[in-house]
C-alpha positions in Angstrom: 8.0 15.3 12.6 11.9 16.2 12.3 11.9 12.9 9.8 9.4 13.9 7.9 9.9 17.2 7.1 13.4 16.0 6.0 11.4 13.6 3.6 9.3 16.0 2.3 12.5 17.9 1.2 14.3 14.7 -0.5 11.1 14.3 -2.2 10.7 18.0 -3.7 14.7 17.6 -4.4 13.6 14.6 -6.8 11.2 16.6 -8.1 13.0 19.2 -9.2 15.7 17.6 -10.1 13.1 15.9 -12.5 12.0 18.8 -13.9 15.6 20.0 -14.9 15.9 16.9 -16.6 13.1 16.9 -18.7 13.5 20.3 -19.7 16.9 19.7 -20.8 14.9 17.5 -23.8 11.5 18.1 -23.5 10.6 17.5 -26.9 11.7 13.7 -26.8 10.3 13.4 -22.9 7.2 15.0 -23.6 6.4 13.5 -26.7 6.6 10.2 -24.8 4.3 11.7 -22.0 1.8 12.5 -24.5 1.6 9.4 -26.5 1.8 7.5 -23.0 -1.5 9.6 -22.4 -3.0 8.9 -25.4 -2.8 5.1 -24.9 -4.0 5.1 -21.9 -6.9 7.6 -22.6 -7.6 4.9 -25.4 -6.8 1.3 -23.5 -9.9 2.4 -20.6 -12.4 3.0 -22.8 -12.2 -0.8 -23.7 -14.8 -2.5 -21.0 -12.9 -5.5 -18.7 -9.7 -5.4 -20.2 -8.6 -1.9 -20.4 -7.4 -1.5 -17.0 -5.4 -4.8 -17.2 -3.9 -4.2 -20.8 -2.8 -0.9 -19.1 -0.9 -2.5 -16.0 0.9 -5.3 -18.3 2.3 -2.5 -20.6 3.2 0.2 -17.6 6.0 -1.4 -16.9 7.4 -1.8 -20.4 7.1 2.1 -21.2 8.1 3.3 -17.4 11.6 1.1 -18.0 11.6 2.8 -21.3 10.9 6.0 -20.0 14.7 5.2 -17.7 16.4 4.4 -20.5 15.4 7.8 -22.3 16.0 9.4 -19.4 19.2 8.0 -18.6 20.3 8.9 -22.6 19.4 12.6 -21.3 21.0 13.1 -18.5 24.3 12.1 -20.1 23.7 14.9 -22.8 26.1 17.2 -22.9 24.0 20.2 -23.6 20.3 20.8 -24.0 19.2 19.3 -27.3 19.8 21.8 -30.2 17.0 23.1 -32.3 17.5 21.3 -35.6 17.2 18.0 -33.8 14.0 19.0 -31.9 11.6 17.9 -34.4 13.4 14.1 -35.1 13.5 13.9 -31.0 9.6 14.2 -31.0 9.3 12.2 -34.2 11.2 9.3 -32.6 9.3 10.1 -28.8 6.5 7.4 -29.2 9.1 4.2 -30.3 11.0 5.6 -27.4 8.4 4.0 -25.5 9.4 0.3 -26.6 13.0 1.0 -25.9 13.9 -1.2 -23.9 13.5 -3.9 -26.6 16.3 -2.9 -28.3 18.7 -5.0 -25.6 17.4 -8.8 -26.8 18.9 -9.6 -23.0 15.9 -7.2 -21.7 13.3 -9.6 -23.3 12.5 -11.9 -20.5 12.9 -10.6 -17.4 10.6 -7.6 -19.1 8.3 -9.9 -19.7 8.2 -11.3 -16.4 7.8 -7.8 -14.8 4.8 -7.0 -16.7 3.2 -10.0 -16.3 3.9 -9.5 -12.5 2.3 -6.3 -13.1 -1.0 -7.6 -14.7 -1.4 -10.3 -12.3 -1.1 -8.0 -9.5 -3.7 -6.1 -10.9 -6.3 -8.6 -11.4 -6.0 -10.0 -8.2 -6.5 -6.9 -6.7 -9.3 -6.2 -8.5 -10.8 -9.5 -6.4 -11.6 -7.5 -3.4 -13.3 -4.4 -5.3 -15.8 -6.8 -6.5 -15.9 -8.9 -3.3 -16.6 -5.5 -0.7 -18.1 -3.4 -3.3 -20.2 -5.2 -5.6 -22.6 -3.8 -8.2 -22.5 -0.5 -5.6 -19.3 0.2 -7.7 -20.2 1.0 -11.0 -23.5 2.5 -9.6 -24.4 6.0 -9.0 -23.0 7.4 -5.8 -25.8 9.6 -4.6 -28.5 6.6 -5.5 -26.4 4.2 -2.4 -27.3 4.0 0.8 -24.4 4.5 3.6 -23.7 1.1 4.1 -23.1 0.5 -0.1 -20.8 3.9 0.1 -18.8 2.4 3.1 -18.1 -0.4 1.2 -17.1 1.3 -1.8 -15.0 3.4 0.1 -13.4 0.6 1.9 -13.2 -1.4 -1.5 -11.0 2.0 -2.8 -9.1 2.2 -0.2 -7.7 -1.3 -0.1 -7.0 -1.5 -4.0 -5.0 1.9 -3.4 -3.0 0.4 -1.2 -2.2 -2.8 -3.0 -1.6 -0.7 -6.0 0.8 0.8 -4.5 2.6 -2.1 -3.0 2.3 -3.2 -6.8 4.1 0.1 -7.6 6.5 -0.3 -5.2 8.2 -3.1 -6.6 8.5 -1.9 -9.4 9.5 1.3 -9.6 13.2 0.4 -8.5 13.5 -2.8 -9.7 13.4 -1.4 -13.1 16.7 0.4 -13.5 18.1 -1.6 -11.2 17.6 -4.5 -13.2 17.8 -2.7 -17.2 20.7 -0.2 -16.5 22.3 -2.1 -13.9 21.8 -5.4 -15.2 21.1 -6.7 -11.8 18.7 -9.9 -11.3 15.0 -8.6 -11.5 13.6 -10.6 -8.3 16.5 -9.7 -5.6 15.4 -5.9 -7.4 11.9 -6.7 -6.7 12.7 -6.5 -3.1 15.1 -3.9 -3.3 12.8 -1.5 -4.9 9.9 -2.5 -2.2 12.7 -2.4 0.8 13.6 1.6 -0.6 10.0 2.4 -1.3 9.3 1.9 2.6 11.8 3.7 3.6 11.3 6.4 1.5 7.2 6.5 1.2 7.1 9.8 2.7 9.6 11.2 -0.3 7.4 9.4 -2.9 4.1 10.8 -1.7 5.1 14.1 -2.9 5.3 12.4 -6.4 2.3 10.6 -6.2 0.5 13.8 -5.2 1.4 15.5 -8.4 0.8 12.5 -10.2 -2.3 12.1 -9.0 -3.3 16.2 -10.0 -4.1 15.9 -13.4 -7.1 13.1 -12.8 -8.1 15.4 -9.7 -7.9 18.5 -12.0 -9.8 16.9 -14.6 -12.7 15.6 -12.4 -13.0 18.6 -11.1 -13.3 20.4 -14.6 -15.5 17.3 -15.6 -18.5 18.5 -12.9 -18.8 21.6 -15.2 -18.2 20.2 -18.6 -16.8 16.2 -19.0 -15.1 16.9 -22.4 -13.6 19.8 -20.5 -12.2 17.7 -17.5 -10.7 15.1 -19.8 -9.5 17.8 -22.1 -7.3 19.2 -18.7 -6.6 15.4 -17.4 -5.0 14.6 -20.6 -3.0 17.8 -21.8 -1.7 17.9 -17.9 -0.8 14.2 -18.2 1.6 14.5 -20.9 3.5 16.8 -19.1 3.1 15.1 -15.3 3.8 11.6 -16.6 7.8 12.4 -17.8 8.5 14.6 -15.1 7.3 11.7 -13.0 9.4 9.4 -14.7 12.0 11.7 -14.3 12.1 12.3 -10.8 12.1 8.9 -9.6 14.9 7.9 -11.9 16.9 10.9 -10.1 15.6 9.3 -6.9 17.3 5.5 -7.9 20.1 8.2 -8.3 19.9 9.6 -5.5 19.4 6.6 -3.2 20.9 3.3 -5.6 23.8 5.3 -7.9 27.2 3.7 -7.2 26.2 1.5 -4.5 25.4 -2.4 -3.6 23.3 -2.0 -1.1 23.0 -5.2 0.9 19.1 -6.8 2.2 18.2 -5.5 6.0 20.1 -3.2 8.1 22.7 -2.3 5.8 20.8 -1.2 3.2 18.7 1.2 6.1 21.8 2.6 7.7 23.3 3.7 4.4 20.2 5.0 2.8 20.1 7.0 6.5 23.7 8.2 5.4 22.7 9.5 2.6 19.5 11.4 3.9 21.8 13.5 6.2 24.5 13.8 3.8 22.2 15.3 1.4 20.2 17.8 3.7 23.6 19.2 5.6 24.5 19.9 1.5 21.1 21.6 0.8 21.3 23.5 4.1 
């Protein structure tokens, strides 16, 4: 319990620590949250090949989202109000960023790729275990059709995540740090372990604006998208933010090494930074 309660803290740390930086330039950061929700409000709505059209392009406009972020955090000063209105202006190319560096080209490519064929292999096992039962109504299944929907949920959560989890490191480490993307593939999954506890807390406030919204949606559907969206645009960078502060917090000025090392030193850390806080 001791462990985990000292998780949950690192976690709401990153969190916060998100939210200062993307109120020290919202207007760039949050015009990027918004036109990140607009895409992806527009890329489901296409049948089959929305979801996997979102996954290959995630990657590209989360390592995006680093760079911006990065570019932020070195500000000197909260941006001024005459350059508020070219921030947001320039927010939605911000999301292609990454692009900029020719170098970032391929292993970007290779990332997202990784990312879309994750995703479609997952999707193997909805349709195995779930079937028709999943785009069916849920109150016309019987109980066996629900389990298996249920189960079918369950397990493309969880290799969502795993998807997730190599990624969400491997992206700065590999476009601010210029490290090799596949040792950062496992770096990123190594530290995601290690830290799932910390990163539930922003998953569960990533998750809140879909839970909001279908809420909303059983009294009015244009409602409950209306609240999913305009919360999204505000979740989504302060997401993004948090976990860059938490490759900060757990990857900044350090070569961490595969297997114990890296464990022991990320343990360091942990205590270093709660006998601060305390």
């Amino acid at each position: 319990m001791q462990r985990i309660s000292k998780h949950l803290r690192i976690g709401w740390r990153w969190l916060t620590g998100g939210w200062r930086l993307f109120m020290h330039n919202p207007w760039l950061l949050g015009g990027m949250g918004l036109t990140t929700a607009a895409l992806i409000a527009v890329l489901t709505l296409i049948p089959l090949l929305g979801g996997l059209l979102v996954a290959l392009l995630a990657p590209v406009w989360l390592a995006s989202a680093y760079l911006a972020i990065d570019g932020v955090r070195k500000m000197p000063m909260a941006l001024p109000v005459s350059l508020r209105m070219p921030a947001l202006k320039q927010s939605p190319w911000q999301l292609v960023g990454v692009f900029r560096n020719h170098a970032h080209a391929l292993p970007m490519a290779v990332a997202s790729l990784l990312s879309a064929a994750a995703v479609l292999l997952t999707n193997l096992p909805l349709q195995v275990l779930g079937g028709n039962a999943w785009v069916a109504d849920w109150s016309s299944l019987e109980l066996g059709a629900q389990a298996g929907v249920l189960v079918a949920m369950l397990l493309v959560f969880a290799l969502y995540a795993v998807v997730a989890a190599t990624l969400i490191y491997a992206l700065p480490l590999t476009f601010l740090r210029d490290e090799p993307l596949v040792p950062a593939l496992r770096h990123s999954l190594r530290a995601s372990r290690h830290f799932a506890v910390a990163l539930s807390v922003l998953l569960g406030i990533l998750l809140a604006p879909f839970l909001l919204g279908a809420i909303v949606a059983l009294f009015s559907p244009w409602a409950g998208y209306l609240v999913s969206f305009s919360i999204s645009a505000v979740v989504i960078p302060v997401i993004a933010a948090s976990l860059y502060c938490s490759y900060r917090d757990i990857f900044a000025g350090r070569n961490y090494q595969a297997g114990t090392e890296m464990r022991r030193a990320t343990d360091r850390r942990i205590t270093d930074a709660d006998a601060v806080t305390q």
